[in-house]
N, C-alpha and C positions, 0 to 999 in steps of 0.2 A: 719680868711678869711670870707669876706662876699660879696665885689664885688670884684673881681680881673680881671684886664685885662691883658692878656699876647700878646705880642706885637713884634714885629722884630725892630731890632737895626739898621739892614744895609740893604742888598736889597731885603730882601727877602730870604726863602729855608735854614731859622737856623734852624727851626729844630720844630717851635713851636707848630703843630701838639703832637710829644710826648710828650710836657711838657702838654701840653692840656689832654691829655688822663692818662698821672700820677697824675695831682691833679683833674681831673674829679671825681675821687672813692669819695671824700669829698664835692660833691659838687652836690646840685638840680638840677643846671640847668647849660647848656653850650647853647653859644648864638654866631653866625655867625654876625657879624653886618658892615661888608659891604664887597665889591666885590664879585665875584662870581665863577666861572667854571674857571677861568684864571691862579689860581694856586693851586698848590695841597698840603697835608699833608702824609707824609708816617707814617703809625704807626704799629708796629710789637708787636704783644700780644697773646695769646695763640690762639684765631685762624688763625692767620697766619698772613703773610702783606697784607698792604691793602693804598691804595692811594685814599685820600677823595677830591673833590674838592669843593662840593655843602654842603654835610651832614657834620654838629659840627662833634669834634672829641670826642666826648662824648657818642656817636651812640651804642660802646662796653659797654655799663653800665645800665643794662635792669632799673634801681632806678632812674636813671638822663633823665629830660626833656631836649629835644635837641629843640632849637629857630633859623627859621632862619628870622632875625628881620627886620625890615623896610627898613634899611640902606641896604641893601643888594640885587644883582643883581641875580635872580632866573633863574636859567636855569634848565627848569622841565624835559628835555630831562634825563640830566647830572644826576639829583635828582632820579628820578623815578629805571634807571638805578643802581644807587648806592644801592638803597633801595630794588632791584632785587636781587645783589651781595650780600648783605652782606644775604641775605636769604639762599641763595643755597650755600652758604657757613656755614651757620650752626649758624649764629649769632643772638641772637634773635629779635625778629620784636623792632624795639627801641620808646621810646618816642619819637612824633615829633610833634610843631607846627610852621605852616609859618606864619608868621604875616599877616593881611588881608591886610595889608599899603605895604607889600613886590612889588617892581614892576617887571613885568617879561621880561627877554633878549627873544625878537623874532627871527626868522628866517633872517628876513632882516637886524638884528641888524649883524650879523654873516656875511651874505654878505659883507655887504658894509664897514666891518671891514677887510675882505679877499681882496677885491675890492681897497680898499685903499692903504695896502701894496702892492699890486702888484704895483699898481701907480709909486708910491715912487719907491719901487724897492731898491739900495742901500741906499736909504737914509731915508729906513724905522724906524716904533723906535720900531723894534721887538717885534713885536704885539704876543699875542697867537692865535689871530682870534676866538678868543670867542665870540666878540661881545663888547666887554665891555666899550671900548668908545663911540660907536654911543647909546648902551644903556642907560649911563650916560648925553649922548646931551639930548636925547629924554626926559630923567628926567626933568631936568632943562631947558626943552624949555615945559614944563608942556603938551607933549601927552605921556607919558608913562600908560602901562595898569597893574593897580595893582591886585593882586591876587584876592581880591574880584570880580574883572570886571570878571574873568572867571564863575563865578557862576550866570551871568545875562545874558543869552545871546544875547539880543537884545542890551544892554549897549556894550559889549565885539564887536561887530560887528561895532558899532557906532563908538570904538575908534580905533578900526585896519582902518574902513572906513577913517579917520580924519589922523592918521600917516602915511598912505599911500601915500598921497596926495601928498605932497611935496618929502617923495622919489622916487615914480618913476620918479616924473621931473629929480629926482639925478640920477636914476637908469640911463634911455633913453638918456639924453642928455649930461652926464658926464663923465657915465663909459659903455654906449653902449648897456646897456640890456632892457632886453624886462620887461614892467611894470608887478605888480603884483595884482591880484585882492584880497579885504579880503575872497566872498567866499572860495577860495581857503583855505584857511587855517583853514574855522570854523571847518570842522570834525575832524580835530587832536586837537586844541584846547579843542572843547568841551568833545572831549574823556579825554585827562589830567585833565581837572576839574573835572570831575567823580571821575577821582581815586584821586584828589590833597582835597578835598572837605572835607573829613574827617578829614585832618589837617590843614586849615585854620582855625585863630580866632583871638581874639583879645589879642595877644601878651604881650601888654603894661600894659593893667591890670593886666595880670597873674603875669606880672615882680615886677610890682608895690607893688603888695599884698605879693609876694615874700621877698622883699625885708624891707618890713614893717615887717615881720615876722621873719627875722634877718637871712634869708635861704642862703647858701654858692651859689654864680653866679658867674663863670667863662667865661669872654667875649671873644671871640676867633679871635683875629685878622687876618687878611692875606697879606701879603706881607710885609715892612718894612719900617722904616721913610727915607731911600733916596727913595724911588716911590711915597712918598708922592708929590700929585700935587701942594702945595705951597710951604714945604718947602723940597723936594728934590732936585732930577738933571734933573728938566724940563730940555726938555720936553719929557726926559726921562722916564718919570714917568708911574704909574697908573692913575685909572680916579675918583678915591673916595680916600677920607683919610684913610692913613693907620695911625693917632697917636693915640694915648689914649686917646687924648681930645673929638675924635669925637664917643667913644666907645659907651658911654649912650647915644647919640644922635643916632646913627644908631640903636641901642639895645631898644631905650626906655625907659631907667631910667633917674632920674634929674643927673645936672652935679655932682653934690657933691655926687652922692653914690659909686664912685670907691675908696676903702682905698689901695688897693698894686697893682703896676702897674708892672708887669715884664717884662723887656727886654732879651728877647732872642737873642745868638752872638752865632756864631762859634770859635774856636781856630785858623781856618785860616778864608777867605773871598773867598765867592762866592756868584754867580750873572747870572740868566738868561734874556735876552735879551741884546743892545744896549746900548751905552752911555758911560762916562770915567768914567775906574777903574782903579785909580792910582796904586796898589800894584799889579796889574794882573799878574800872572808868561804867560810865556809862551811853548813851545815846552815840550821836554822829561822834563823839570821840574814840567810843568803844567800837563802832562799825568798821569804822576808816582802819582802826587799830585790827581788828576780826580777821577784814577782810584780807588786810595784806601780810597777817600770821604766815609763815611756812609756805610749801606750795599750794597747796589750793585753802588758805583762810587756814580759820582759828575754830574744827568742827571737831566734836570729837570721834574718832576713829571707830570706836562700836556703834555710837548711839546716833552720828550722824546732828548730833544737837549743837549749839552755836555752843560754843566754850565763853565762860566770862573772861573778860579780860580784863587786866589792869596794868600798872603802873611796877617796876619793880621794886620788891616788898625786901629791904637790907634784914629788917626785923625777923619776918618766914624765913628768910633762905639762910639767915644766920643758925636759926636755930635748927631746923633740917640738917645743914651740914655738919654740926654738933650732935645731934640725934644718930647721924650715920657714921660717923665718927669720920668724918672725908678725910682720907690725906693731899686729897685733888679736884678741881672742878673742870668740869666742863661746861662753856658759857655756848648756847645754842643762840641763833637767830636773831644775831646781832646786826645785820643785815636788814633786818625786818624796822627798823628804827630809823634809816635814811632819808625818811621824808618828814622830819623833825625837825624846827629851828631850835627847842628846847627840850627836854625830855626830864620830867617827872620822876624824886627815888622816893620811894615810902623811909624812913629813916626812926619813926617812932608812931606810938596809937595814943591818941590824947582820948582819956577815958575819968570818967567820975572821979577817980582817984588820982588823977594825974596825969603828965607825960609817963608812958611804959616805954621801953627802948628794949625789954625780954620779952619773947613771946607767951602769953598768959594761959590762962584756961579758958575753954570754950567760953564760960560764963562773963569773962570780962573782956572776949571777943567783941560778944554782942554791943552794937551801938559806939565802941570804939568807930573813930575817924582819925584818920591820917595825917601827919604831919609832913609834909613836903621838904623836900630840896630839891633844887633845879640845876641839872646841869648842860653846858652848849651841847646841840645835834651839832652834825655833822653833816647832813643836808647832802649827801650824796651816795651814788651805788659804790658798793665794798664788796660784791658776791663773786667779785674775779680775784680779788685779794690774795695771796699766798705766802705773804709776810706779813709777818708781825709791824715793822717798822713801815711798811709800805701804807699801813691804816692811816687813815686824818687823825692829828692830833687831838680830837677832839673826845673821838673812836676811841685810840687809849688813854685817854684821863679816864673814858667812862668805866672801864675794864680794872682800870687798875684806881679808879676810886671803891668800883665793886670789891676787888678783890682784898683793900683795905678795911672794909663793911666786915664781908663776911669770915677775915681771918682765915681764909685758905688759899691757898697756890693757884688762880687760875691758870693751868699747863694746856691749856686746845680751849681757841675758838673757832666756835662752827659758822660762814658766813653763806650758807644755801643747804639746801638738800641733798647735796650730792654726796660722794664719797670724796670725791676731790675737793669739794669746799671746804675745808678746815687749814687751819692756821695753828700752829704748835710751837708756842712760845721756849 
C-alpha cells in the first residue's frame, strides 16, 4: 500500500469512515480531498464513538498526518469544534494540516443553501444546508476565499468585499433578505485564522515528498459514485466528485500515484436525501431493516434523518464500482442481515423499455421497479465472526454471489462497528 483511495460504491453512508481508520494504523498520512461538513463518518474505537464530518478519519492515530487538501470544502466552524471534542474527550491533540489552496464554506454559503431549499420546498434535492453547493458555484465562478486569504487581512476583506456583491442582489431581490456587509464578519473570521494558522501550509509538497518517499497515503473519500455530479443521478447529486479519478486532484498528487482503489458497499442499500432508489423497502419492512442498520439504526450522521433503506441493488453497486474503477470491495454490515430467513438482491429495473441490467440515466430511473432474486438468510449472529470459513454457508453464497454481481474482489468483510470486526478473506 502506497496511495490508496477508499471510496463509496453507491450513495453514500457505506460505511467508509471505518475502513479509513482500520487501515489508517499503516499509513502516514490520511487526506480529505473533497466536500466538506455535509456528511459524516461514524467510527467506534476505544474512545468511544465519534461522528467526523470535516477531520480525516485518521484523527485517532497520534503517528498519522491528517490533510485536509485543496479539493475540499472547509467549514472551520465544524473543524474547530471537532478538534474541541475529540480533546475533552481524551483523544490526543492529532496531526493536522489544511492545505493553504483549501477554500472556505462562508456563512452566506450556508444561507442561501437553506434559502433555496425552502424555495423549492417539495421539489427540493435534500440538501444538508451545509452550504456546499453555493460553495462550490462560488469556486468555480473563481470568488472563493482560500485558507491562505484568512492570514492577510486586508486581502480576506477585499474578497468577502468582492462575493458579496452579487449576493446580496440575490439575497434582497430573490429570497427577501436584508443585505450583508463584510465588516460584519471580519472579527469572527480573523479570530478562526489565529487558531487555524498553525495548520495551514503547503500541503502539496509534503504530499509530494511523501510519496517520492514510498510513505503509505490513504485518501479518504466522502459520499459515493451515484452523488457523483457527472456521473450519477443528477441532479440528484453532490457538488464535487466523489470518484477516485478526482482523488490526487483534490489531494494533490499526479494522476498516476493511486495503486488500490477500494470500493466500499453495504450488504443492503442505503441513502440520505432525494432522488430514485429502485430497491427501496418501505414501511415495517424498511423500519425493522433502519432500525437494526449499524450501531444505533440507519440515521444519517449530519442530518440526523432516517436514511432510506433498501434491498441490495447488483445493478448501483456494479456500476459505482466501475465508476471508481475498484480493484477491491469492501462489503460493510453484513451482520445487519441475520435476522433474515430470505434476503432480497435487486438484479435488474423493469422500465418502459424493458428489463435494464446497466445502470441508466436519471430519467429512466424514474418509475423503474425492480426485479428480484432471492437468496437463503442465514438466520443467525455472525458479529464475533473472525474467519471467513467460520461464516454460515449461506453468509458466503451471499458474499460470493455479490462478488460474482459486481465483478470485483470482495478482499474484507465488515461484520460490526468495531475495528475488530472485520473478516479478510
Amino acid at each position: 500500500m502506497t496511495v490508496t483511495a477508499i471510496v463509496g460504491a453507491n450513495w453514500g453512508d457505506e460505511g467508509k469512515g471505518k475502513v479509513t481508520d482500520v487501515l489508517a494504523v499503516k499509513s502516514s498520512y490520511v487526506v480529505r480531498y473533497q466536500g466538506g461538513s455535509n456528511a459524516g463518518h461514524t467510527i467506534i474505537n476505544d474512545f468511544g464513538k465519534f461522528a467526523l464530518h470535516m477531520l480525516p478519519s485518521g484523527v485517532f492515530y497520534p503517528d498519522v498526518t491528517n490533510i485536509i487538501g485543496p479539493g475540499t470544502a472547509l467549514d472551520i466552524g465544524v473543524l474547530l469544534s471537532e478538534l474541541e471534542e475529540l480533546s475533552a474527550r481524551g483523544v490526543p491533540a492529532p496531526k493536522l494540516m489544511i492545505s493553504d489552496r483549501a477554500q472556505i464554506v462562508l456563512p452566506i454559503h450556508r444561507l442561501l443553501d437553506e434559502l433555496e431549499e425552502q424555495r423549492l420546498g417539495s421539489n427540493s434535492f435534500g440538501s444538508t444546508k451545509r452550504g456546499i453547493a453555493p460553495f462550490y458555484a462560488d469556486k468555480y465562478l473563481k470568488v472563493g476565499i482560500q485558507a491562505a486569504d484568512l492570514l492577510d487581512p486586508l486581502r480576506l476583506k477585499n474578497r468577502l468585499e468582492h462575493v458579496l456583491q452579487s449576493k446580496n442582489v440575490l439575497l434582497q431581490h430573490f429570497y427577501g433578505q436584508p443585505p450583508i456587509q463584510a465588516e460584519a464578519w471580519m472579527p469572527e473570521l480573523q479570530e478562526q485564522a489565529k487558531r487555524l494558522a498553525p495548520y495551514i501550509g503547503d500541503t502539496t509538497s509534503l504530499l509530494h515528498k511523501a510519496y517520492r518517499r514510498g510513505e503509505n497515503i490513504l485518501l479518504e473519500g466522502q459520499l459515493g459514485a451515484l452523488r457523483d455530479p457527472d456521473h450519477g443521478v443528477y441532479p440528484f447529486t453532490t457538488s464535487s466528485s466523489t470518484l477516485a479519478g478526482y482523488a490526487t486532484v483534490g489531494a494533490g498528487l499526479p494522476p498516476y500515484a493511486i495503486e488500490e482503489i477500494i470500493a466500499v458497499t453495504k450488504a443492503y442499500s442505503s441513502c440520505v436525501g432525494a432522488g430514485p432508489f429502485v430497491s427501496e423497502l418501505y414501511g415495517e419492512q424498511a423500519e425493522e431493516l433502519r432500525k437494526r442498520g449499524g450501531d444505533a439504526g440507519e440515521y444519517g450522521v449530519t442530518t440526523g434523518r432516517p436514511r432510506r433503506v433498501g434491498w441490495f441493488d447488483a445493478v448501483a453497486t456494479r456500476y459505482g464500482c466501475r465508476m471508481q474503477g475498484a480493484t477491491s470491495v469492501v462489503l460493510t454490515n453484513l451482520d445487519v442481515l441475520g435476522y433474515l430467513d430470505e434476503i432480497k438482491v435487486c438484479v435488474g429495473y423493469e422500465t418502459t423499455g424493458g428489463v435494464m441490467e446497466e445502470f441508466p440515466i436519471t430519467s429512466k430511473l424514474e418509475g423503474a421497479t425492480p426485479v428480484f432474486k432471492t437468496l437463503p438468510g442465514w438466520k443467525c449472529e455472525i458479529s464475533d465472526v473472525t474467519d471467513y470459513d467460520e461464516l454460515p454457508d449461506a453468509a458466503r453464497q451471499y458474499i460470493e454471489w455479490m462478488e460474482s454481481e459486481i465483478g470485483v474482489p470482495i478482499k474484507t468483510v465488515s461484520v460490526g462497528p468495531r475495528r475488530d470486526q472485520v473478516i479478510n478473506r
